[in-house]
C-alpha positions in Angstrom: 5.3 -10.9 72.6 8.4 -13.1 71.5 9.8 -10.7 69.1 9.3 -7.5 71.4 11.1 -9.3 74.3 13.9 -10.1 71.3 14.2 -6.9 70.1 13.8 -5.2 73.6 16.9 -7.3 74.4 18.7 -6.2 71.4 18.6 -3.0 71.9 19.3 -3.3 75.5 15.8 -1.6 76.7 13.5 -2.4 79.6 10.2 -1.3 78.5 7.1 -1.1 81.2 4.3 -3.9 80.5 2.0 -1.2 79.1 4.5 0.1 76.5 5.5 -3.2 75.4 1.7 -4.8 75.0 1.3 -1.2 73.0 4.3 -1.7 70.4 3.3 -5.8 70.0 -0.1 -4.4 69.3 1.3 -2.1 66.4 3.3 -4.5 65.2 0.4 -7.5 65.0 -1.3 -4.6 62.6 1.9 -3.8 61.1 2.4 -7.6 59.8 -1.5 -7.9 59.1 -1.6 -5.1 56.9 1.7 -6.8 55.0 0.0 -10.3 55.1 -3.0 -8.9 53.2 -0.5 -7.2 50.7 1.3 -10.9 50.2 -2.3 -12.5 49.2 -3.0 -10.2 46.7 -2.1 -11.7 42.9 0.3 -9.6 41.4 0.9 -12.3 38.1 0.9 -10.8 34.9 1.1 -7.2 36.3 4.3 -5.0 35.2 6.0 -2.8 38.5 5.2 0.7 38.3 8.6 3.3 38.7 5.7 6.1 39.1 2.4 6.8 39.1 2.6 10.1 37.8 2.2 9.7 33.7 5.7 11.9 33.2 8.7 11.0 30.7 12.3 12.3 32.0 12.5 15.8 31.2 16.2 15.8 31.9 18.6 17.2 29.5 21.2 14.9 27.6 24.3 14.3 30.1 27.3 15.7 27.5 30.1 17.0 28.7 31.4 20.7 27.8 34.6 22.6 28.6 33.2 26.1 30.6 36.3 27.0 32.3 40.1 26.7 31.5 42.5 25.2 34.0 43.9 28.3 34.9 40.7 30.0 35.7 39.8 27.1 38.4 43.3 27.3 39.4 43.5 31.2 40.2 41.6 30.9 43.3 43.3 28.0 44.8 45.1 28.6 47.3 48.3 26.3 46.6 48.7 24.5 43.4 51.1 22.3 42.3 51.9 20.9 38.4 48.7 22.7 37.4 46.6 20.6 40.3 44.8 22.1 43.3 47.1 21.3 46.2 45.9 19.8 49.6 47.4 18.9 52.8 48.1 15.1 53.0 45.5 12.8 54.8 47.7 9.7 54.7 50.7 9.5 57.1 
């Protein structure tokens, strides 16, 4: 009941007796469920990324040249020195 009063505080909440017996009862399962998963030996066992048996099906990341400057450009509404111009965020 400690750490519900503590966090209760925190965040500045007045819970009814009820509610607050409810969420310390969650949270008792809450940290036996991650007791039991500290007990268990994990020694010798490599982490799993996935469980799925896949291999990245990405494509290579290599940069190509699809458009030239002046095609990007031609829509912008202002450009400056071959750049898309912006209005300035600094003052």
């Amino acid at each position: 009941m400690q750490n519900i009063n503590k966090y209760e505080a925190m965040e500045m909440l007045d819970l009814p007796d009820a509610e607050r017996e409810e969420i310390e009862e969650l949270a008792d399962a809450l940290t036996a469920g991650f007791d039991t998963l500290a007990r268990i030996d994990t020694n010798g066992v490599l982490p799993l990324i996935t469980v799925l048996d896949l291999q990245n099906v990405l494509r290579e990341d290599v940069a190509e040249k699809r458009f030239s400057r002046e095609e990007i450009l031609k829509n912008a509404p202002e450009q400056y020195d071959g750049h898309f111009q912006v209005p300035g965020t600094l003052e």
